[in-house]
N, C-alpha and C positions, 0 to 999 in steps of 0.2 A: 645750767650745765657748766660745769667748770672747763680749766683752759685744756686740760689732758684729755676729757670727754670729746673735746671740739676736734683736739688733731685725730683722733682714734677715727671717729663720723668721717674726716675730712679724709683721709688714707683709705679708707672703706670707699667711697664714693670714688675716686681715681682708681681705683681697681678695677673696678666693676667694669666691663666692656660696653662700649658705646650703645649697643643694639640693646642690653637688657636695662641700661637707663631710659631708650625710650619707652623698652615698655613696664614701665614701672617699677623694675628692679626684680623682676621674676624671671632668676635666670635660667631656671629648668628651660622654661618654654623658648628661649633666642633660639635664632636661625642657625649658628654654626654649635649648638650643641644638638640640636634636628638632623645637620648633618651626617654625625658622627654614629647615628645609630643607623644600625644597618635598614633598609626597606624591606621587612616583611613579606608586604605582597606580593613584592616578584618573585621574590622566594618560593613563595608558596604556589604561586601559578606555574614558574619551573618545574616545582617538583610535580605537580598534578599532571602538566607536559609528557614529563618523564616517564611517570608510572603507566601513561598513557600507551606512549609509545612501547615501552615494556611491554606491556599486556598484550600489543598486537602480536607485538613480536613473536611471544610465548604462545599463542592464539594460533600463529600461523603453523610453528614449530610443531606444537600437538594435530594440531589438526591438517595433518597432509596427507590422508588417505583420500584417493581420487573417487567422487559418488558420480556414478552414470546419469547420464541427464535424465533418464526416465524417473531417477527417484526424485525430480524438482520438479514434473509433469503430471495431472492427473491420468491413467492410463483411461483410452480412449478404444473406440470403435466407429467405423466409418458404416454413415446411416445415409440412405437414398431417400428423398421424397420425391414423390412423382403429383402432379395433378393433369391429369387429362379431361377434354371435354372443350365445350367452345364458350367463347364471351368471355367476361371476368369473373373474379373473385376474391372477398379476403382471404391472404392465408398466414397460418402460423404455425411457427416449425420451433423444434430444438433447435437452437443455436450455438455456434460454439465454445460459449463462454463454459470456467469449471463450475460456473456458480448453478448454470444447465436452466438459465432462464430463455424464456422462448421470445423469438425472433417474431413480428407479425409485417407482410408485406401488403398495402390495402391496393384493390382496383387490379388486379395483375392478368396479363394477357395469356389466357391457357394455349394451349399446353403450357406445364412449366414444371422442372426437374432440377433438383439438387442433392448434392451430396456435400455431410458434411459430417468433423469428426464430433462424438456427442459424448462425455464422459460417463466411464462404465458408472453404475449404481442409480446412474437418472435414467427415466423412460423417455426412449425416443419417441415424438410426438408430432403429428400435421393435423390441423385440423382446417376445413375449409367453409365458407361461408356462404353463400351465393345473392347476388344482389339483387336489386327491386325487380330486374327482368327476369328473375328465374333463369330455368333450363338445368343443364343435368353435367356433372362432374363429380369426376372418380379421383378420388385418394389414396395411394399405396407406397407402404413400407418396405424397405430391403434392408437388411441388419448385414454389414460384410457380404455383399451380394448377394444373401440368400433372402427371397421374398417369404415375408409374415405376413401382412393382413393389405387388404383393400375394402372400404367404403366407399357408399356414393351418394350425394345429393339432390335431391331432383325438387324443382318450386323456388317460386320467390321467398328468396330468405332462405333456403333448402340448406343443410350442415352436416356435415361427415364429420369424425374422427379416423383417425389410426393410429393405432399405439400397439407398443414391442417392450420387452421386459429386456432389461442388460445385467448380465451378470453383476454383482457388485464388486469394489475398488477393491476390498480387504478381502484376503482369500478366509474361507470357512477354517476353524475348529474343526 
């Protein structure tokens, strides 16, 4: 390498910023040229933020007509179960839920009577069971206080039902 080659190498090398000689001489990658480019990610998290909040905004704006609560409720009908008679017995009834799965109560001391709301399009439903000592109990439905049906069980292990038709949820065509 001649004398003019050396000082060229040698002026190149004193320019060069301390950070890119330690790492090798690759100055893309130093730390204050990292600096100077903007952070992307937060960027881009901001704006997803943004558009976030945007959206509700817009969301809320459109949508401010007031819905009555009945249209967030399945509409309902208030159902009686009655079981009269003496001793115990299983029972199971419609329950309240909108999914209209049934409630079972085991060993229960007759009489015993309830009312509860049961969503229109399911059939309201008791059924009763009677245990190892037998004897005899009545089962009866009231749909909105008008009485539908009565069953009765009589013997060990003896079983009623009573079941009611409810109009359904969706009005007809």
């Amino acid at each position: 390498m001649s004398d003019e080659e050396r000082e060229i190498a040698a002026g190149a090398t004193e320019s060069e910023a301390p950070e890119s000689r330690e790492n090798g001489g690759n100055s893309g990658t130093d730390a204050s040229s990292r600096s100077l480019r903007p952070d992307r990610t937060g960027l881009l998290i901001g704006g997803a933020l943004l558009a976030a909040c945007g959206g509700l905004v817009l969301y809320g704006v459109l949508d401010t007509g007031d819905k009555p609560a009945a249209e967030h409720r399945a509409p309902t009908a208030a159902v009686t179960y009655e079981v009269t008679g003496k001793g115990t017995a299983d029972i199971a009834y419609q329950g309240r839920s909108e999914a209209g799965t049934a409630v079972v109560d085991h060993a229960v001391a007759l009489p015993w009577k309830k009312t509860v709301q049961v969503p229109l399009g399911k059939p309201p439903l008791v059924s009763i069971t009677l245990g190892e000592k037998g004897g005899q109990a009545s089962c009866s439905l009231a749909v909105r206080g008008e009485h539908v049906q009565t069953a009765s069980a009589y013997g060990r292990f003896g079983r009623a039902t009573c079941q009611a038709e409810l109009p359904s949820a969706t009005p007809k065509e």
